[in-house]
Each structure stands twice: as structure tokens, then as C-alpha cells.
PANU-596249 format. One line per 4 residues: number of its first residue (from 1); their letters; for each residue x, y, z of N, C-alpha, C, CB. Coordinates in steps of 0.2 Angstrom, whole numbers, padded with zeros to 4 digits. Glycine has a CB too. Example, Ala and Ser with C-alpha at 12.3 -4.5 7.8 and 13.67 -1.06 7.14 Angstrom:
BEGIN
1) as) 0066,-0028,0039,0062,-0022,0039,0066,-0016,0039,0057,-0022,0045 ~ 0064,-0011,0035,0068,-0005,0036,0064,0000,0039,0070,-0003,0029
END
This chain:
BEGIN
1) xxxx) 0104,0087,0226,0108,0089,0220,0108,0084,0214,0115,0091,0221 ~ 0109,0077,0216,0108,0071,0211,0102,0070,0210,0111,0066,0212 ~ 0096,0072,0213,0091,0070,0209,0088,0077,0205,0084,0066,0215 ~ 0092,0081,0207,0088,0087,0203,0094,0087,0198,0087,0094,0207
5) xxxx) 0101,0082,0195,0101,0084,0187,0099,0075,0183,0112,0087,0185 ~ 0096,0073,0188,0093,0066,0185,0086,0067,0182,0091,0060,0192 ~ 0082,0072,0186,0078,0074,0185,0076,0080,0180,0076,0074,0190 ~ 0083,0081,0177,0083,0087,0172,0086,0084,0166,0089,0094,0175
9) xxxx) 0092,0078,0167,0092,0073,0162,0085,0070,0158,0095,0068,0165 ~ 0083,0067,0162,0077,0065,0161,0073,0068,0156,0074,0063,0166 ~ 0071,0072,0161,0065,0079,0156,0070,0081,0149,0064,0090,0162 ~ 0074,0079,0149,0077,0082,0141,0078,0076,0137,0086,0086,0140
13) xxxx) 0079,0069,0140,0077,0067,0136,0071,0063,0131,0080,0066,0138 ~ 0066,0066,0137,0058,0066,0136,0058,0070,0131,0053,0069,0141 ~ 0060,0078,0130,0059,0082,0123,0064,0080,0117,0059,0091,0126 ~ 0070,0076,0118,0071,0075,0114,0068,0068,0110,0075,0076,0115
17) xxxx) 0063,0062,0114,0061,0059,0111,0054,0061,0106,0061,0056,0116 ~ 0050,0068,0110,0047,0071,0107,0046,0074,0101,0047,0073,0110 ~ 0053,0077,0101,0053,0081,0096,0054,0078,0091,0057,0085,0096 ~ 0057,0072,0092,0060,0069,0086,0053,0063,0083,0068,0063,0088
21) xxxx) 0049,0062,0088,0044,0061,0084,0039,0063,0080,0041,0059,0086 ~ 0038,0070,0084,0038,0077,0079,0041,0079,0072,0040,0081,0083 ~ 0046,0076,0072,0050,0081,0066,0048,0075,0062,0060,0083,0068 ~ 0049,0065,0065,0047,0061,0058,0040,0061,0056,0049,0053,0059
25) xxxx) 0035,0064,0060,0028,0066,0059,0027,0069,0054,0026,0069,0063 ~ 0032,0076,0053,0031,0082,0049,0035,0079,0043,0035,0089,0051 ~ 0040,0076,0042,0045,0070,0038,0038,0070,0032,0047,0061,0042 ~ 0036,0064,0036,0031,0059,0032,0024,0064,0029,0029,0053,0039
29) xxxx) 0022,0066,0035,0018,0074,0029,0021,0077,0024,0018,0081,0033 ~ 0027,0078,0023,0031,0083,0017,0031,0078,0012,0039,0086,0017 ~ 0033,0071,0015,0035,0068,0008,0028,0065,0004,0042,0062,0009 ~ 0021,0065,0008,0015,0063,0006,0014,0071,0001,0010,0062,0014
33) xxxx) 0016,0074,0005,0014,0081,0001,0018,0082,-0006,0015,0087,0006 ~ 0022,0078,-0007,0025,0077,-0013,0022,0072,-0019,0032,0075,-0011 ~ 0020,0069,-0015,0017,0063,-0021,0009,0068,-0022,0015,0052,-0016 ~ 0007,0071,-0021,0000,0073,-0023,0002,0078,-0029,-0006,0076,-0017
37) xxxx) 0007,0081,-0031,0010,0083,-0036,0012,0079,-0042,0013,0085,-0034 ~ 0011,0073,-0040,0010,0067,-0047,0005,0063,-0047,0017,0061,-0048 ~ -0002,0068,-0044,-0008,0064,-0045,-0009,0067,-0052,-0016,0065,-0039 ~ -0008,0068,-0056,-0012,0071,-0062,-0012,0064,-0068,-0008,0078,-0065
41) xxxx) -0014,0067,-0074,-0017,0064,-0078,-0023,0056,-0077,-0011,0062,-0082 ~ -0019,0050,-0078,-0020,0045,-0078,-0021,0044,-0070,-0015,0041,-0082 ~ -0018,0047,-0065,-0019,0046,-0058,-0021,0053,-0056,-0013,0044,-0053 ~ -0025,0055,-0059,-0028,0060,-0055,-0034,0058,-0051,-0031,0065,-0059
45) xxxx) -0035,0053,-0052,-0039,0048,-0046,-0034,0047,-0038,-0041,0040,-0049 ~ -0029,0048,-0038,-0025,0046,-0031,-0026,0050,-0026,-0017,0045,-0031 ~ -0027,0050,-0021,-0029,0055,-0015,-0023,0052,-0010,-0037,0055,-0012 ~ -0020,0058,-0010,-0015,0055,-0005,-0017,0058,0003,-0007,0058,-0008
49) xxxx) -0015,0056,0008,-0020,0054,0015,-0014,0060,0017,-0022,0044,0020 ~ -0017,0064,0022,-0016,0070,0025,-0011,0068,0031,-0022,0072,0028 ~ -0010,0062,0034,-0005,0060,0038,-0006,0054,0037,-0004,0062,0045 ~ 0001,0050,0034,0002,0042,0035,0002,0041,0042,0009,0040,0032
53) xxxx) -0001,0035,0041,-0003,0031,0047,-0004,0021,0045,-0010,0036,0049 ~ 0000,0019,0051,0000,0013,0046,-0007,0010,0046,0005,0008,0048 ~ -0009,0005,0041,-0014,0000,0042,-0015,-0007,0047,-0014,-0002,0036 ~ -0022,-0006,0050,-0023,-0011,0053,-0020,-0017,0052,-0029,-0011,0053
57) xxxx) -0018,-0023,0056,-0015,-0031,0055,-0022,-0032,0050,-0014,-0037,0066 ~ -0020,-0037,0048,-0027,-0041,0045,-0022,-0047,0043,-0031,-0036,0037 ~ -0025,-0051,0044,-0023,-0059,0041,-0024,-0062,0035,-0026,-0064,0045 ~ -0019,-0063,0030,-0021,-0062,0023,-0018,-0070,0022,-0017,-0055,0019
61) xxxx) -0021,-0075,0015,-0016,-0081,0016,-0013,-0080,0007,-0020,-0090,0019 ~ -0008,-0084,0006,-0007,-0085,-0002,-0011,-0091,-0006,0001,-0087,-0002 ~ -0009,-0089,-0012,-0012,-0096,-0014,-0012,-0102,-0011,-0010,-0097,-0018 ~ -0008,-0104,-0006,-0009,-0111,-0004,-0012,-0112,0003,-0004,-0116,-0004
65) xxxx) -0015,-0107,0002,-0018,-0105,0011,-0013,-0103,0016,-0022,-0111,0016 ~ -0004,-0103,0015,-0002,-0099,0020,-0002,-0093,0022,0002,-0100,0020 ~ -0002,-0093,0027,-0005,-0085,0031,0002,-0079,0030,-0006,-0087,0043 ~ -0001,-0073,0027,0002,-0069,0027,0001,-0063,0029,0003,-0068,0023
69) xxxx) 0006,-0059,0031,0003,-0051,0035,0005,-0047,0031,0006,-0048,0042 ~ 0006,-0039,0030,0010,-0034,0028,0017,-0032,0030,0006,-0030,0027 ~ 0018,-0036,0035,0023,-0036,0039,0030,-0040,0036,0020,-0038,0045 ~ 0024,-0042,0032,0030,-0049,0030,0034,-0044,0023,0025,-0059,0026
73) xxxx) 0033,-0039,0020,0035,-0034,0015,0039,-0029,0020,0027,-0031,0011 ~ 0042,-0028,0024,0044,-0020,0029,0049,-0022,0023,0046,-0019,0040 ~ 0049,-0015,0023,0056,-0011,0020,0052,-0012,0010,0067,-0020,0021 ~ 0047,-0012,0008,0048,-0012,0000,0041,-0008,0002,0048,-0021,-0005
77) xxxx) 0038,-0002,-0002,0035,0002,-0006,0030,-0004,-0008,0039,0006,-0011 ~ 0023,-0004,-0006,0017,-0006,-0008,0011,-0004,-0014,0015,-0008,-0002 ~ 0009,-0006,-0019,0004,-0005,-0019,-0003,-0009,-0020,0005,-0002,-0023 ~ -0005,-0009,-0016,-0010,-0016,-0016,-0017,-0013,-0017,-0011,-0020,-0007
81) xxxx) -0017,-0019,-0019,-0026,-0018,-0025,-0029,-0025,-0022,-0024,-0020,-0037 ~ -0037,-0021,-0018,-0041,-0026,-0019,-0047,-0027,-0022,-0041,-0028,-0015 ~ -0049,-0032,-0026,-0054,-0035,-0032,-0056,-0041,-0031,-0052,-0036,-0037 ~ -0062,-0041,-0036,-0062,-0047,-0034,-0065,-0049,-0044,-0067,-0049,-0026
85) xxxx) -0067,-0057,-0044,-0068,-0058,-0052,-0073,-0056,-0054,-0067,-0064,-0055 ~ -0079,-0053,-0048,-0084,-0053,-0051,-0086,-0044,-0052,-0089,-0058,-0047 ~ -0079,-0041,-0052,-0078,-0034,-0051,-0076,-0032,-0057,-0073,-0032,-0046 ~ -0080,-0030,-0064,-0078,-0030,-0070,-0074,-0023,-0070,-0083,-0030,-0075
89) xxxx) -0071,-0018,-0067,-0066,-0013,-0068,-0060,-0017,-0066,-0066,-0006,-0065 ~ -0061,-0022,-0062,-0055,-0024,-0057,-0051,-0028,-0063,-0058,-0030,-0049 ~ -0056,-0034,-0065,-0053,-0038,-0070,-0050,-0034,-0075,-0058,-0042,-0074 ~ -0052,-0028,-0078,-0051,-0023,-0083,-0043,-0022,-0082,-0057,-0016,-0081
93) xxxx) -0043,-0019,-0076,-0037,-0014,-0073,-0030,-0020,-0072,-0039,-0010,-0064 ~ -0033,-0026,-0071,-0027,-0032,-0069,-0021,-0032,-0072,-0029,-0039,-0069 ~ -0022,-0032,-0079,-0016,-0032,-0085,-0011,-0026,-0083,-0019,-0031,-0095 ~ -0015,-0020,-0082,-0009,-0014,-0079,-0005,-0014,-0076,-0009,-0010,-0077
97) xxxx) -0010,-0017,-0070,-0005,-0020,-0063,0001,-0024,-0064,-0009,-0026,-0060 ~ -0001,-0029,-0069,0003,-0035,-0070,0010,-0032,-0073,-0001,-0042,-0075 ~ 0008,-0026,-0077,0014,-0025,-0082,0017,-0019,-0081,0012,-0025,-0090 ~ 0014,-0015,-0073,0019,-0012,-0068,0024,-0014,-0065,0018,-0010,-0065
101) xxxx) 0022,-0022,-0062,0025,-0024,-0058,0030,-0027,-0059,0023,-0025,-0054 ~ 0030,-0029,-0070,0036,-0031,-0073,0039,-0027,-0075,0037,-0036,-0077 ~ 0037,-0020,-0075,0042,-0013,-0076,0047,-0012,-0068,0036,-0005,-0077 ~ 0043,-0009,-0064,0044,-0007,-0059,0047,-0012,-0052,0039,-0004,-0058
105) xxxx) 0044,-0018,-0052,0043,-0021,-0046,0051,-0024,-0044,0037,-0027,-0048 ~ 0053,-0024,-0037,0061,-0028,-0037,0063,-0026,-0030,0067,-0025,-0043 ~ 0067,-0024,-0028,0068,-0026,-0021,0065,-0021,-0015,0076,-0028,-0019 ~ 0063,-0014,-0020,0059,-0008,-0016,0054,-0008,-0018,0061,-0001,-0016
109) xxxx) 0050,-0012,-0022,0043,-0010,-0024,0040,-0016,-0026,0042,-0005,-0029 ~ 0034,-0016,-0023,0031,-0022,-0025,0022,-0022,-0026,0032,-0027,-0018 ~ 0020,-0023,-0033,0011,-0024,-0033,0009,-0029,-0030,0008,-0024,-0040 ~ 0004,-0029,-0023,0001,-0036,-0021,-0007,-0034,-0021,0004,-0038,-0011
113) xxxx) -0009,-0040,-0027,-0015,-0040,-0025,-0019,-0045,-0021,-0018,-0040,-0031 ~ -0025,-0043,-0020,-0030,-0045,-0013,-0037,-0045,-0015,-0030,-0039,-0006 ~ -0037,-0053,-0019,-0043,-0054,-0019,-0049,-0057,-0013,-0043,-0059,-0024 ~ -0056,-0054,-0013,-0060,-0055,-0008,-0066,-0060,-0011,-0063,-0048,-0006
117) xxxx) -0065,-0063,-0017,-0068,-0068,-0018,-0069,-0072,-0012,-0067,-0071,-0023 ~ -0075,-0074,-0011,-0077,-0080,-0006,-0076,-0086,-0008,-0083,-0081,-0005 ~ -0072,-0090,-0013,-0072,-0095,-0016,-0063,-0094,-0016,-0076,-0095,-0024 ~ -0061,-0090,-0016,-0053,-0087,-0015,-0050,-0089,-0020,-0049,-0091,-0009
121) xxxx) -0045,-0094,-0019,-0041,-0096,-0027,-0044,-0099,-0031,-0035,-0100,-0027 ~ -0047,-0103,-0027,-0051,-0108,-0033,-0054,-0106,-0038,-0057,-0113,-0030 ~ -0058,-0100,-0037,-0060,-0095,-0041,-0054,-0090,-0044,-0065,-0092,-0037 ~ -0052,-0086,-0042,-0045,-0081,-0045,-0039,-0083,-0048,-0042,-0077,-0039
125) xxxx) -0036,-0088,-0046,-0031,-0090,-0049,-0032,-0092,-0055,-0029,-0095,-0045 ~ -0038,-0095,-0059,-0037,-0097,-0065,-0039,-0091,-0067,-0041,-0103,-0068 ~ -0044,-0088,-0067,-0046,-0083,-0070,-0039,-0078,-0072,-0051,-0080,-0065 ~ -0033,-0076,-0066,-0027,-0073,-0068,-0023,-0076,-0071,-0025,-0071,-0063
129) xxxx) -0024,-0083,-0071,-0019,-0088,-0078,-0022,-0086,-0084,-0020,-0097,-0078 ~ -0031,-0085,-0084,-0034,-0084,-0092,-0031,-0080,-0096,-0041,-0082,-0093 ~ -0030,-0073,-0091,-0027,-0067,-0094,-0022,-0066,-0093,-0030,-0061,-0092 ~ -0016,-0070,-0092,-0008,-0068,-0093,-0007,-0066,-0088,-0006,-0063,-0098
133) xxxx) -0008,-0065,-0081,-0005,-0062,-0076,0000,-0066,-0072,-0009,-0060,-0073 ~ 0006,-0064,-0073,0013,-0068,-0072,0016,-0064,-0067,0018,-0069,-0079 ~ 0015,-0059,-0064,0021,-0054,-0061,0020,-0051,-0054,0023,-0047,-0065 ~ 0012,-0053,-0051,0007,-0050,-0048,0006,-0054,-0042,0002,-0049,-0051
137) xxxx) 0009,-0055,-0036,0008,-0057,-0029,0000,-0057,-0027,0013,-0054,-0024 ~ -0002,-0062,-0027,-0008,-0065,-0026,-0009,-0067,-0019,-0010,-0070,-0031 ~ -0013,-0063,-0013,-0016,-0064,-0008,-0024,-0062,-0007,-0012,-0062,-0004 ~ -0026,-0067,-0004,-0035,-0069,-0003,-0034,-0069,0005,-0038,-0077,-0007
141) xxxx) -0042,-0064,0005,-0043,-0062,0011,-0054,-0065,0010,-0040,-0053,0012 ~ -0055,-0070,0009,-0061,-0072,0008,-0068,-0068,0013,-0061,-0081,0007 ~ -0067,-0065,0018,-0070,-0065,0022,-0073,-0057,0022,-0067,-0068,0028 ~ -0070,-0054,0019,-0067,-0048,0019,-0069,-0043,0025,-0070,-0044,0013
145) xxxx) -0068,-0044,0029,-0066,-0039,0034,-0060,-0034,0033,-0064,-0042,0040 ~ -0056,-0035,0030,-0049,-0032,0027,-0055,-0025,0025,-0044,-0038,0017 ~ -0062,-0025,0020,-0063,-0021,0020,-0065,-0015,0025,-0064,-0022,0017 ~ -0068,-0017,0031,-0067,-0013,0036,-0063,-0011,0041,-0071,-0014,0039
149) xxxx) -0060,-0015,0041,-0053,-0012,0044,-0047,-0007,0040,-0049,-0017,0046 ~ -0047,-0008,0035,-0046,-0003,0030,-0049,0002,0026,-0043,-0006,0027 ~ -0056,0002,0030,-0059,0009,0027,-0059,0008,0020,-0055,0017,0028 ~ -0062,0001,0016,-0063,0001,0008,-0071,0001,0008,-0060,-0007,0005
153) xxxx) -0073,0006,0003,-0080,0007,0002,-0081,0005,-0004,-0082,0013,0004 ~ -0077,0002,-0009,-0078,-0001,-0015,-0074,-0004,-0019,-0080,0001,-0018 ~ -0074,-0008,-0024,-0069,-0010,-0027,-0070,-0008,-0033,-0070,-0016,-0027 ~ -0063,-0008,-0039,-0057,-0010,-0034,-0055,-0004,-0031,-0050,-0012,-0038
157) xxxx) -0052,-0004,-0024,-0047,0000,-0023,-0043,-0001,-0023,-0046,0001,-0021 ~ -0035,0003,-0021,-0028,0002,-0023,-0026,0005,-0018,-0026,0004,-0031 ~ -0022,0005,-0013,-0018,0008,-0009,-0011,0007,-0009,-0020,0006,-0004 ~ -0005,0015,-0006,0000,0014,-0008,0003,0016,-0002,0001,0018,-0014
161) xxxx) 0007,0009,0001,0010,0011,0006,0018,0010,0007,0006,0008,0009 ~ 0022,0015,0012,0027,0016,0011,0029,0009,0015,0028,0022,0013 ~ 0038,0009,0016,0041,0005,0016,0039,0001,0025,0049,0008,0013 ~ 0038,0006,0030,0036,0007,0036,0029,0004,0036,0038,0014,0039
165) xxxx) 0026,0005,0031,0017,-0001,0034,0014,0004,0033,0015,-0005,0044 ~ 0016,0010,0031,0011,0018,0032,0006,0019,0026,0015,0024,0031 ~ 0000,0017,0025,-0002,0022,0019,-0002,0029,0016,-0008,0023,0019 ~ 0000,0029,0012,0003,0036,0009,-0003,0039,0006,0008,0034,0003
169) xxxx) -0008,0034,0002,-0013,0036,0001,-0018,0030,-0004,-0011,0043,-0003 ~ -0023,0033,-0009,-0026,0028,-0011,-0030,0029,-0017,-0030,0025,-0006 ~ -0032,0025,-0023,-0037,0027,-0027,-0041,0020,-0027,-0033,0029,-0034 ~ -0048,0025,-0027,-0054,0020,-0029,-0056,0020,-0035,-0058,0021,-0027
173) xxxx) -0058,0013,-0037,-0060,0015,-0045,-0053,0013,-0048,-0063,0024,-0046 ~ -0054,0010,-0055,-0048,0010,-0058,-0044,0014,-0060,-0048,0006,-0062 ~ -0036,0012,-0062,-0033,0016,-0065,-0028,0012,-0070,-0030,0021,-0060 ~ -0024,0016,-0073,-0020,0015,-0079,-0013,0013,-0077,-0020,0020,-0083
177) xxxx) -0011,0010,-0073,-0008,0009,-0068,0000,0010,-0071,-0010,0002,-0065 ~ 0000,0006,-0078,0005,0005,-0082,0009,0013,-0085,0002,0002,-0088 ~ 0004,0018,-0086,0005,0021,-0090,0009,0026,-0087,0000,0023,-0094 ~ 0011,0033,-0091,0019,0037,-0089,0017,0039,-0081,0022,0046,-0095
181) xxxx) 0010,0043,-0081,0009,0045,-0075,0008,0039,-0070,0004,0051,-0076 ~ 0005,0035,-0070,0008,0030,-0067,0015,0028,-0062,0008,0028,-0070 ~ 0019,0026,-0068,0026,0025,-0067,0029,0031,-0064,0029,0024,-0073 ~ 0027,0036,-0066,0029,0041,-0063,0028,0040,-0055,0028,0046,-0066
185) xxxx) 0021,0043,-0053,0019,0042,-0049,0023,0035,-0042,0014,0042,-0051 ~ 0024,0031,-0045,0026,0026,-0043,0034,0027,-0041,0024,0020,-0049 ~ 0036,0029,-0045,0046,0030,-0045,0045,0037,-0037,0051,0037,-0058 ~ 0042,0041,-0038,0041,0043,-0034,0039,0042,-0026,0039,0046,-0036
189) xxxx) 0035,0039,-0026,0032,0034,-0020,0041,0030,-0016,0025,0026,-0026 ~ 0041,0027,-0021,0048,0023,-0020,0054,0028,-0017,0050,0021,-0028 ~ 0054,0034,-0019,0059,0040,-0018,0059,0044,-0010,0058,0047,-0025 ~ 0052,0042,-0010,0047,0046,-0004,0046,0043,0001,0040,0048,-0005
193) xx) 0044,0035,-0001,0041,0030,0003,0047,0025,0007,0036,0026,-0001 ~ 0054,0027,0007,0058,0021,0010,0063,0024,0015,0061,0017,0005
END
């Protein structure tokens, strides 16, 4: 008799572990499915990905070569862009970046870019001093494997991930990052993504 309500305990708490991964499964689907309703205008380039799912570890360092992960962000809304200097839309798009992430950026949201220059800072950093870029977390990944493990098939791309490590989704190619549909897009992400 005791192993048969142990063994009926149990089984329920199996379907309730189930379900409930189930139900944050469908969660995370609805609220993806909410942001492709603010791909238009200026982001009508963003494709938002059919089930979040998080991104591969990749070892990323900061400007002074310390080692960073994306782990080191949990709990803040990402959007990471990677470029590099010899990427003329990239250089192009950087000022938008830079002057979203002094609109928007703060304890839920954060632009991190991810240059793949082989030369790393030594090369990127002045280049992002030439043009004004003051607001924009800078991490280098010189080797780029970052781009196969994250399914990047060109530059720039820009990926937008929720607060949990998840990609939400991604645009290739530049965008206007700054502008309403942007921001918009972004405020949303933020609403969706934490």
C-alpha cells in the first residue's frame, strides 16, 4: 500500500514537473510571438526565432583581456552586435547603437558589442574613441568561433536576448537601432524578455 501511494506521488510529481515546463515553453513562444509585431518599419529586418533557446557558452574577454561570458549579464535583456572595423555597415550602424544604449540602457537592458577583429582592441577601441562611442560595452572575441556557435553567417549581426540567456531573435545586416521603431521594439523586448 505504501509503495503504491509513493509510487502515485511520484508519477504526479513527474507531470507536474512536466507540465510546467511545458507551459514556460509555451510562455516564452507567446511572448516571442509578441515581439514580431514590432518588426516593422526601421526593424523589419528582425526575425524573431520560433522557440527561444539559449545560446551556446562562448568565452568572450573585455578590453583588458578579462574573460567574460553572457552569464555574467542574467537578469538584463541583451542586444549584442557583432562587427568588426573592417565591416563598413558595422562601423555605419555603431553611432545608433551607442545612442540606444544612452536612451534605453540601465539595469534591464543592455547593448553589448562583440568585435571579431583579429587584432582585437588594439584595433577597435580607437577606432570606437574616433567616432564618439561612450555608452557601448565592448567585448572581443578575435578568433571567432562565437560565429559558429551562434549560427552567424555575416556581419553585422545583432542578436536579442532575454533576461534567462535565450535568443529571442536576430537581425542581419544593419539597422537603425536608434530610431522609434527601434526603441520601440526594444521597450518591448524588455516587457517580454524578463
Amino acid at each position: 500500500m505504501l509503495n503504491r501511494v509513493i509510487t502515485t506521488a511520484l508519477g504526479l510529481v513527474v507531470i507536474i514537473i512536466f507540465a510546467g515546463a511545458a507551459y514556460l515553453e509555451w510562455a516564452d513562444t507567446a511572448k516571442v510571438q509578441e515581439l514580431r509585431d514590432f518588426a516593422v518599419g526601421d526593424m523589419a529586418g528582425f526575425e524573431a526565432v520560433a522557440e527561444p533557446s539559449p545560446l551556446p557558452p562562448v568565452r568572450l574577454t573585455d578590453p583588458a583581456g578579462t574573460p567574460v561570458m553572457l552569464d555574467d549579464y542574467e537578469g538584463k535583456v541583451l542586444l549584442i552586435n557583432l562587427w568588426a572595423t573592417w565591416c563598413a555597415p558595422c562601423r555605419h550602424e555603431m553611432p545608433a547603437l551607442d545612442r540606444l544604449q544612452e536612451e534605453l540602457g540601465g539595469e534591464f537592458f543592455e547593448v553589448v558589442i562583440i568585435s571579431l577583429d583579429k587584432d582585437g582592441p588594439e584595433l577597435a577601441e580607437p577606432f570606437l574613441k574616433e567616432i564618439g562611442i561612450e555608452n557601448l560595452t565592448s567585448l572581443y572575441h578575435p578568433t571567432g568561433e562565437v560565429m559558429a556557435a551562434w549560427g552567424i553567417t555575416g556581419l553585422p549581426t545583432t542578436l536579442l536576448v532575454n533576461a534567462d540567456g535565450r535568443q529571442l531573435g536576430r537581425t542581419v545586416g544593419p539597422a537603425v537601432w536608434d530610431s522609434r521603431d527601434g526603441q520601440r521594439l526594444m521597450r518591448k523586448a524588455v516587457a517580454v524578455g524578463r
